[in-house]
mmCIF file of the C-alpha atoms, coordinates in Angstrom:
data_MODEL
# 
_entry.id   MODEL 
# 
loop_
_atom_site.group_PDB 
_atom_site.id 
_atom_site.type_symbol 
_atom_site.label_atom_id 
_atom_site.label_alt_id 
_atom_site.label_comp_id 
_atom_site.label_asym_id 
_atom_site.label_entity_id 
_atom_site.label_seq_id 
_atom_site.pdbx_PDB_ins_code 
_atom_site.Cartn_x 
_atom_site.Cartn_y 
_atom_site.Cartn_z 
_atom_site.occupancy 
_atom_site.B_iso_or_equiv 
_atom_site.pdbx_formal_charge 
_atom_site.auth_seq_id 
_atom_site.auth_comp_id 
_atom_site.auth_asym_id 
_atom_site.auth_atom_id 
_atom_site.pdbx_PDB_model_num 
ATOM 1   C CA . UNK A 1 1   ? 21.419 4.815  -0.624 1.00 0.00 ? 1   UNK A CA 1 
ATOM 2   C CA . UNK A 1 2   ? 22.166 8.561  -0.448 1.00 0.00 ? 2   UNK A CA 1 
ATOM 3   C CA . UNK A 1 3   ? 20.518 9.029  -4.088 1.00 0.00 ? 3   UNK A CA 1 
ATOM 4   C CA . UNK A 1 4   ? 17.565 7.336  -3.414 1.00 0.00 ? 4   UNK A CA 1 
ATOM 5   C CA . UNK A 1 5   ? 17.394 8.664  0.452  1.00 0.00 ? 5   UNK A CA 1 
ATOM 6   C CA . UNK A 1 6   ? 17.705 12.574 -1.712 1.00 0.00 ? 6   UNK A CA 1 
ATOM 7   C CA . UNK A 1 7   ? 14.719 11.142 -3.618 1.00 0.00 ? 7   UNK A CA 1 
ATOM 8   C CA . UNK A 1 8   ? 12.314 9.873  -1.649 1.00 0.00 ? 8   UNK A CA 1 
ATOM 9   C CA . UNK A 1 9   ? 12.709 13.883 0.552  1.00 0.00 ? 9   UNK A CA 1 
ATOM 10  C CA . UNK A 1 10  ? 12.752 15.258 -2.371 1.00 0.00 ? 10  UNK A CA 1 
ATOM 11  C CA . UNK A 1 11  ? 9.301  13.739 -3.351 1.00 0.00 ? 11  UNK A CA 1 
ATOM 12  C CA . UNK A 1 12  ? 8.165  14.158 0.283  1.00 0.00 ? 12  UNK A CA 1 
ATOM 13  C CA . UNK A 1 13  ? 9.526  18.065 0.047  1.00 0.00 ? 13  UNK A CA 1 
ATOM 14  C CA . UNK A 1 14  ? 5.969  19.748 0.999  1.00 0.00 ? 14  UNK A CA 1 
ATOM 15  C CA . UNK A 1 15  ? 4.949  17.216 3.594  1.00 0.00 ? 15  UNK A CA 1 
ATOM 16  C CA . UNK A 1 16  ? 8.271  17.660 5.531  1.00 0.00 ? 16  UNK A CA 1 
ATOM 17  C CA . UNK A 1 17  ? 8.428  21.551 5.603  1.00 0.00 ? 17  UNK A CA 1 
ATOM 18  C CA . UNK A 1 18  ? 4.783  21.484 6.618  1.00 0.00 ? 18  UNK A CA 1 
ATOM 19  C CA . UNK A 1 19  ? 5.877  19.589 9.466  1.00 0.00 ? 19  UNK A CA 1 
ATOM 20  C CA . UNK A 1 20  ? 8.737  21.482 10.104 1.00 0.00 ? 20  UNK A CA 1 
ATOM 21  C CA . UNK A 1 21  ? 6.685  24.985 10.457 1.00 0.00 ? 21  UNK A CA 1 
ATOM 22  C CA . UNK A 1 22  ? 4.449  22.885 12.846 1.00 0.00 ? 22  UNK A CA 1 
ATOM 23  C CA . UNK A 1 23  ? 7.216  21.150 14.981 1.00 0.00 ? 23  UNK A CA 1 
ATOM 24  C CA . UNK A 1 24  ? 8.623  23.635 15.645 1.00 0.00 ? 24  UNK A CA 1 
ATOM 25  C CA . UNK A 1 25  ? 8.140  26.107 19.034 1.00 0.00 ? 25  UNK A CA 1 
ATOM 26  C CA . UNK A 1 26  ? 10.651 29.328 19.451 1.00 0.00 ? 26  UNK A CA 1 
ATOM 27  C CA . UNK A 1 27  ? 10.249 32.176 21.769 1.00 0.00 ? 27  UNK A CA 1 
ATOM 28  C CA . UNK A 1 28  ? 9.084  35.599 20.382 1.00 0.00 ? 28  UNK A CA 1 
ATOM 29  C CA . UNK A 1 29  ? 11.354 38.682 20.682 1.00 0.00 ? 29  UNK A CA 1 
ATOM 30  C CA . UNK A 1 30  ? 11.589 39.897 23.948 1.00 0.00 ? 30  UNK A CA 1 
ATOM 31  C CA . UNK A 1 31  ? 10.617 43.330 22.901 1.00 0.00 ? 31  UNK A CA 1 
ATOM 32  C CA . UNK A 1 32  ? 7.272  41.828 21.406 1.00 0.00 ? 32  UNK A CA 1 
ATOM 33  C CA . UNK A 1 33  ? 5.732  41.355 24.662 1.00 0.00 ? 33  UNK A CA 1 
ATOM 34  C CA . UNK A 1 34  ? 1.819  39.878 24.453 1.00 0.00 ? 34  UNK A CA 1 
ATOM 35  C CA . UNK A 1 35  ? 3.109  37.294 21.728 1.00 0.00 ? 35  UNK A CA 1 
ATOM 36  C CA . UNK A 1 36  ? 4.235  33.754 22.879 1.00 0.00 ? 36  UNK A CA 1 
ATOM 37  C CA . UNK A 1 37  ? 6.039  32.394 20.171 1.00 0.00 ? 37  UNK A CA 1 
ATOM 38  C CA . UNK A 1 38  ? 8.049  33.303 16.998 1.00 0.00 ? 38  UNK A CA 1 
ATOM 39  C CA . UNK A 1 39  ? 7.970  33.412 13.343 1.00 0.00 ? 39  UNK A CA 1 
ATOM 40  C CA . UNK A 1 40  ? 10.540 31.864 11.562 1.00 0.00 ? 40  UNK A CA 1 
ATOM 41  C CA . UNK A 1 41  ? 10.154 33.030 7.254  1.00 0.00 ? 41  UNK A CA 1 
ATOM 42  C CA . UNK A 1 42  ? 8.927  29.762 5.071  1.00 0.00 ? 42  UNK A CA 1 
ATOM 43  C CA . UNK A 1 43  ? 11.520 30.940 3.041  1.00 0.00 ? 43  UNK A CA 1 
ATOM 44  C CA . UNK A 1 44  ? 14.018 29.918 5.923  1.00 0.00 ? 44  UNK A CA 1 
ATOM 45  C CA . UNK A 1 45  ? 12.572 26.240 5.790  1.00 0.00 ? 45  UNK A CA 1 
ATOM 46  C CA . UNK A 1 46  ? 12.703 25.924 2.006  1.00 0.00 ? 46  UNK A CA 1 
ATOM 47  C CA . UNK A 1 47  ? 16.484 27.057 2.046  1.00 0.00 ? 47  UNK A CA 1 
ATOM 48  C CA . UNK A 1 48  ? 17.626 24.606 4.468  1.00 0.00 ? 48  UNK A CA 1 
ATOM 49  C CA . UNK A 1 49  ? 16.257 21.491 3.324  1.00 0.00 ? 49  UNK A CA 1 
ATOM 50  C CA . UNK A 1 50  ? 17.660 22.097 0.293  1.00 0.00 ? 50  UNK A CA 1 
ATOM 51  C CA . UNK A 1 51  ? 20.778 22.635 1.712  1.00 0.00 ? 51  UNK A CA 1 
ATOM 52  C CA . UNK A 1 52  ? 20.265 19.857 4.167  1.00 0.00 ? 52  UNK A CA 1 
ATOM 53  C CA . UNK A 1 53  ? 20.056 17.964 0.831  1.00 0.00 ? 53  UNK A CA 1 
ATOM 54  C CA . UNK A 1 54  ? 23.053 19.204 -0.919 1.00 0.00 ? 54  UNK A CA 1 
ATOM 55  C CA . UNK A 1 55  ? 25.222 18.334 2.375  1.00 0.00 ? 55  UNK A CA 1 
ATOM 56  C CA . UNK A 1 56  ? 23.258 14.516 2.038  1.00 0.00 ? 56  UNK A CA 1 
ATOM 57  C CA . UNK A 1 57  ? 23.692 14.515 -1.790 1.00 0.00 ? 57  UNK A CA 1 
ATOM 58  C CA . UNK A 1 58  ? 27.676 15.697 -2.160 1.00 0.00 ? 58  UNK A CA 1 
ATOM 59  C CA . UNK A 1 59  ? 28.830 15.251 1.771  1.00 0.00 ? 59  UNK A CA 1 
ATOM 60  C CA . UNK A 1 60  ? 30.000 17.719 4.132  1.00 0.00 ? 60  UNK A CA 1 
ATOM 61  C CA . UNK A 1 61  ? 32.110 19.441 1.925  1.00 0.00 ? 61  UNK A CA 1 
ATOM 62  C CA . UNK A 1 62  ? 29.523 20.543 -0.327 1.00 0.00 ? 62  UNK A CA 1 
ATOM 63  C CA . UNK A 1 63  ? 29.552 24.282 -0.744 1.00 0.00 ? 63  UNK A CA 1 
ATOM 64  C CA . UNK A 1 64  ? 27.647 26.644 1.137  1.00 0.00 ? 64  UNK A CA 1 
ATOM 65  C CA . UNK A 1 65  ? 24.212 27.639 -0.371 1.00 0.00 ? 65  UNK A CA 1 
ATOM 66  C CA . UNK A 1 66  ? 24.565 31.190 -1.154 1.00 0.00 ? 66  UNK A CA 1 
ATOM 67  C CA . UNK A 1 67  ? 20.324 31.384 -1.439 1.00 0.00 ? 67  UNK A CA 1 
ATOM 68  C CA . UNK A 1 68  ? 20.252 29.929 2.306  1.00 0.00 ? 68  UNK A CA 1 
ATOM 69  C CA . UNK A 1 69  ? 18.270 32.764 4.488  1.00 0.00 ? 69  UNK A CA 1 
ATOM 70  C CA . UNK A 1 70  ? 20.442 32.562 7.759  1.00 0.00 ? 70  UNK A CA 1 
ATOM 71  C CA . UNK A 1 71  ? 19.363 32.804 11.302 1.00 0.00 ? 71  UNK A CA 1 
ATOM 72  C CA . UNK A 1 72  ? 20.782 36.339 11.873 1.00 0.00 ? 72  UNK A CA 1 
ATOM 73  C CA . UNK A 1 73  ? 18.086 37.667 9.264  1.00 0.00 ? 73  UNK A CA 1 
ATOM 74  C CA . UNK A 1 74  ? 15.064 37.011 11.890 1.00 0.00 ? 74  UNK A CA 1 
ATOM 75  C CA . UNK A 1 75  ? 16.607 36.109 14.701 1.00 0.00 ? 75  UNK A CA 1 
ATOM 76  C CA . UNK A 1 76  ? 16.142 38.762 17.528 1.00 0.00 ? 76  UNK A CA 1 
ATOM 77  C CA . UNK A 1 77  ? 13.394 40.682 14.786 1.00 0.00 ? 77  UNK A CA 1 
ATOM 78  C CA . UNK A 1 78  ? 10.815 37.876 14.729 1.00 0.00 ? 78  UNK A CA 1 
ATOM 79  C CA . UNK A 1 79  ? 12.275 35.595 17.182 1.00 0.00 ? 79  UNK A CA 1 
ATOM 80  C CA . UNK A 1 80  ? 14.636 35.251 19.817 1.00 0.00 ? 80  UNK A CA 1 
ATOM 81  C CA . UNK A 1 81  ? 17.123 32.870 22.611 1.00 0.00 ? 81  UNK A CA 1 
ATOM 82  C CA . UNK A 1 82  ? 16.130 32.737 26.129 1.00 0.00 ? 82  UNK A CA 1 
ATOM 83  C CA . UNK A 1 83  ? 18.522 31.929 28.909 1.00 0.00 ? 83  UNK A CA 1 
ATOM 84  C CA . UNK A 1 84  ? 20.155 28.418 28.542 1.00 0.00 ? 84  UNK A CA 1 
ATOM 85  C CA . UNK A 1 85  ? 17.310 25.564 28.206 1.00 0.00 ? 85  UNK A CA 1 
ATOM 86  C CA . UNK A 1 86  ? 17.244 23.904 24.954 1.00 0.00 ? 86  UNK A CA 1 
ATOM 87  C CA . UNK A 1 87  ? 13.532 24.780 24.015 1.00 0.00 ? 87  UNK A CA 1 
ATOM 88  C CA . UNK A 1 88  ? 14.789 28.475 24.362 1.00 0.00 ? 88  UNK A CA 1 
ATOM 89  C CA . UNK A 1 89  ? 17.426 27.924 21.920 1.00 0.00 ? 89  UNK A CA 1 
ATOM 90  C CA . UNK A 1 90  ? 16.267 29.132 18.412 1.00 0.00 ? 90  UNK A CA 1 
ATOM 91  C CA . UNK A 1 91  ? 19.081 26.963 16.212 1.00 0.00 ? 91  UNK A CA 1 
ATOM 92  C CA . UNK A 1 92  ? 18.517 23.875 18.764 1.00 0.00 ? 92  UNK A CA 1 
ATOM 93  C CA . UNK A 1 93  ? 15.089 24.073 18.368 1.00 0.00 ? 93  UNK A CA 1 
ATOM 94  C CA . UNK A 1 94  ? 15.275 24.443 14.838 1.00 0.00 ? 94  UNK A CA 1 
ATOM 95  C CA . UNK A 1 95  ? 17.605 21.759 14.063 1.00 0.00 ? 95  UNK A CA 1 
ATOM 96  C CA . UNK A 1 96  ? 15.147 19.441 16.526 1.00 0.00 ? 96  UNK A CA 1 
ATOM 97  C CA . UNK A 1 97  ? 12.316 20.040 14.982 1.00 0.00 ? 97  UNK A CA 1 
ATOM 98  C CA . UNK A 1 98  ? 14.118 19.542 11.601 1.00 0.00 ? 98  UNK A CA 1 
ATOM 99  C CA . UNK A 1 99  ? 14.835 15.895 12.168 1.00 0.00 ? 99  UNK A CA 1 
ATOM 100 C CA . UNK A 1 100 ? 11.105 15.264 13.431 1.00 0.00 ? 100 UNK A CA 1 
ATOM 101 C CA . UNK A 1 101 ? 9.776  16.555 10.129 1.00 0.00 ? 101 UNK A CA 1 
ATOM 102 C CA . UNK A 1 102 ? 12.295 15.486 8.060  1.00 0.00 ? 102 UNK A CA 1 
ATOM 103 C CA . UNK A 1 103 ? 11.907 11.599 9.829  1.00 0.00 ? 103 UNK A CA 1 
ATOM 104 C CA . UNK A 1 104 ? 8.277  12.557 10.255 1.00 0.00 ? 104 UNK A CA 1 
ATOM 105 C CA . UNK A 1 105 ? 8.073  11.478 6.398  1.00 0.00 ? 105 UNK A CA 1 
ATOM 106 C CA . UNK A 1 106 ? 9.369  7.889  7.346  1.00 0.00 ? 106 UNK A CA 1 
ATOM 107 C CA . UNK A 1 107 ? 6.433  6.838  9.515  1.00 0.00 ? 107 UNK A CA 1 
ATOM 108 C CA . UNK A 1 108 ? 4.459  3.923  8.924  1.00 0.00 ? 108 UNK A CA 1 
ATOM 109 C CA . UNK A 1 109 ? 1.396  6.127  8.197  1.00 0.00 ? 109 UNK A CA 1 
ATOM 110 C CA . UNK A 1 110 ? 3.460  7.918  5.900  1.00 0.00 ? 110 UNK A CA 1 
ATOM 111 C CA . UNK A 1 111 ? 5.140  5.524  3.901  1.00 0.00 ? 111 UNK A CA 1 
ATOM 112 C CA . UNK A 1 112 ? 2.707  2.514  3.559  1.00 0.00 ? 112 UNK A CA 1 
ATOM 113 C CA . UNK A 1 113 ? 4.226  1.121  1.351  1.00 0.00 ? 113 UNK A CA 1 
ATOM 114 C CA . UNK A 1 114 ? 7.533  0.165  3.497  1.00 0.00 ? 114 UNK A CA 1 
ATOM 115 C CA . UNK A 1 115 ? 9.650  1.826  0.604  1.00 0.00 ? 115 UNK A CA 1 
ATOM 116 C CA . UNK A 1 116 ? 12.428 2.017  3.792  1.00 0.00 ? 116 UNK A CA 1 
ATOM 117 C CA . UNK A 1 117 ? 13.213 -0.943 5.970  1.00 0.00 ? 117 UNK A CA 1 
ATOM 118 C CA . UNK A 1 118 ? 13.528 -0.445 9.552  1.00 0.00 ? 118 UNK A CA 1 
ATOM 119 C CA . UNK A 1 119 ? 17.591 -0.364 9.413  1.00 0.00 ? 119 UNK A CA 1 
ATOM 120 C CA . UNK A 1 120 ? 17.195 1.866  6.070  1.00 0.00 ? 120 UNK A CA 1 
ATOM 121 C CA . UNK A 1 121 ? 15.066 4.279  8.288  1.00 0.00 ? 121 UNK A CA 1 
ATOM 122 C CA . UNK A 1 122 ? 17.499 4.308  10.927 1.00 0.00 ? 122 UNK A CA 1 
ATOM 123 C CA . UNK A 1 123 ? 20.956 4.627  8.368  1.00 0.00 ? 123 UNK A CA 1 
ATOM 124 C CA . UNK A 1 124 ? 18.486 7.199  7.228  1.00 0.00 ? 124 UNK A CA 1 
ATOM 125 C CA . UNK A 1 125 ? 17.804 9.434  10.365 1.00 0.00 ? 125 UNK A CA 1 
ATOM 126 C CA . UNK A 1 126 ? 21.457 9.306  11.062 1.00 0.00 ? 126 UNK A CA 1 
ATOM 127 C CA . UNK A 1 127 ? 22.579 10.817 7.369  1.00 0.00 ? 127 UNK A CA 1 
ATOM 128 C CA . UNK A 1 128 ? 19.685 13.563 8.075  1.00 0.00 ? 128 UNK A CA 1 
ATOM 129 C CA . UNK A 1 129 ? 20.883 14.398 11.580 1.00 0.00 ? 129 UNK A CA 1 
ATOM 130 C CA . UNK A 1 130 ? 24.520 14.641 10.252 1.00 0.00 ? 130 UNK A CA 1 
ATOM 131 C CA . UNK A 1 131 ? 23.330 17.071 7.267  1.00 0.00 ? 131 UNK A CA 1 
ATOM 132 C CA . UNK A 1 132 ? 21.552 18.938 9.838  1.00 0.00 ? 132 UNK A CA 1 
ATOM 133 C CA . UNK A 1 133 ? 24.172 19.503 12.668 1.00 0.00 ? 133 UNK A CA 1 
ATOM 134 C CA . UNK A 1 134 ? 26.610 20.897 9.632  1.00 0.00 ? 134 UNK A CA 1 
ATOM 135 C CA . UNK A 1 135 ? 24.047 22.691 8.363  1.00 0.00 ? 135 UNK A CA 1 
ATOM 136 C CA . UNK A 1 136 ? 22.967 24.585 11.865 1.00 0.00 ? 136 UNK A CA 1 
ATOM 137 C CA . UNK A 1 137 ? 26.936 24.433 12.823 1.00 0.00 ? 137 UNK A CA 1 
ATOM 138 C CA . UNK A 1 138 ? 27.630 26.883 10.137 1.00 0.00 ? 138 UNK A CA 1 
ATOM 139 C CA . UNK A 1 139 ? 24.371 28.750 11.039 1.00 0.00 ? 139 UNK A CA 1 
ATOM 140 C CA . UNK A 1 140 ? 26.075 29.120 14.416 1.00 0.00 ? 140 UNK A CA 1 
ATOM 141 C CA . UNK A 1 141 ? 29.432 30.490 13.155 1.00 0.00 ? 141 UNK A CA 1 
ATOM 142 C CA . UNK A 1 142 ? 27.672 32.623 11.305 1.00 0.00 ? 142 UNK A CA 1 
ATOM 143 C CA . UNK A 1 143 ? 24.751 33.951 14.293 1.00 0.00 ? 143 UNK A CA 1 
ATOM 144 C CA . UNK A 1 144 ? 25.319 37.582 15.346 1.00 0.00 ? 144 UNK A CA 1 
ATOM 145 C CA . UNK A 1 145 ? 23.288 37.259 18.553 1.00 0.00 ? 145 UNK A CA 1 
ATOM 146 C CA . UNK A 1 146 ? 25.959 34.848 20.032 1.00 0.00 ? 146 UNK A CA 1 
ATOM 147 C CA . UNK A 1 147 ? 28.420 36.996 20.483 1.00 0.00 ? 147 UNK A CA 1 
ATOM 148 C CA . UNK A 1 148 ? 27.096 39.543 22.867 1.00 0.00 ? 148 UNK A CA 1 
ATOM 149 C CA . UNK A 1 149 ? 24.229 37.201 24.190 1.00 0.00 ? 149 UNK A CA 1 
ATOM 150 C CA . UNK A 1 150 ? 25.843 36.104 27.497 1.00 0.00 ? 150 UNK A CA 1 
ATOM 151 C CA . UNK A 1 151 ? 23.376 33.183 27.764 1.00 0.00 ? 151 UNK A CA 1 
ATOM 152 C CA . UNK A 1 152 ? 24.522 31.417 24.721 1.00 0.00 ? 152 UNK A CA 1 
ATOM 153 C CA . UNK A 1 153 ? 25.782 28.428 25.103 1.00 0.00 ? 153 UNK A CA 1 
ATOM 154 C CA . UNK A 1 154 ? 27.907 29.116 22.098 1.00 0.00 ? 154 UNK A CA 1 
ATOM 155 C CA . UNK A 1 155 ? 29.023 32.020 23.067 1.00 0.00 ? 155 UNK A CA 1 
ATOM 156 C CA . UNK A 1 156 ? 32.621 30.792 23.369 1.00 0.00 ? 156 UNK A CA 1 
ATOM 157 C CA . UNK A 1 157 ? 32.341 28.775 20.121 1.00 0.00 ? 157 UNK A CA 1 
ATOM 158 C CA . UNK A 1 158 ? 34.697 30.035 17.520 1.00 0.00 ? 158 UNK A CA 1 
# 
């Protein structure tokens, strides 16, 4: 299952980061005043579904992707957290809109052809939100802003 599920994303690579750069809506920096939402580097998308990938492919102990671009890179330059609501939270909202693009790909429109049964699609969506909570968990551990950001809800999170 995990093989062919690696597959089939793989194939569907372009159509899901296209969807991913669409899904998703973060706040601009708060010093960028005029602009209403952020920009989050491509390259950023193409790193983590490959390492989303990798942690479907190999499990959670897979090793971390050294050529991932991580949050603190852009966050707070080109985007940036506001106070505690989910849609304010740049790693929330990115791991959210992550599984909509990434299940986006499993839609009847999408795949016609029923290459996924309904329980395949579901055993599916729950390997892809697993990949993707380790993946943004680690992004989390790693995210500078949460450690002076008082509205963080991971501020305590060590």
């Amino acid at each position: 299952m995990h093989a062919r599920l690696v597959s089939y994303l793989r194939d569907n690579r372009d159509q899901i980061i296209e969807n991913w750069l669409t899904e998703v809506d973060i706040p601009a920096p708060i010093e960028s005043k005029g602009l209403e939402s952020g920009v989050v580097p491509y390259e950023f998308f193409t790193k983590a579904l490959d390492a989303v990938l990798d942690l479907i492919e190999n499990g959670p102990d897979a090793g971390n992707n050294p050529q991932v671009l991580h949050l603190s890179k852009f966050l707070g330059v080109s985007c940036d957290c506001r106070e505690r609501c989910f849609g304010g939270r740049v790693c929330l909202e990115l791991q959210d809109a992550g599984l909509h693009a990434f299940m986006s790909v499993f839609d009847d429109e999408w795949d016609a052809e029923h290459e996924f049964s309904p329980f395949d699609r579901e055993c599916s969506k729950g390997l892809i939100n697993h990949a993707l909570s380790i993946f943004f968990s680690k992004e989390i551990k790693l995210c500078q802003q949460r450690t002076f950001r008082s509205d963080c809800p991971f501020a305590a999170y060590n």
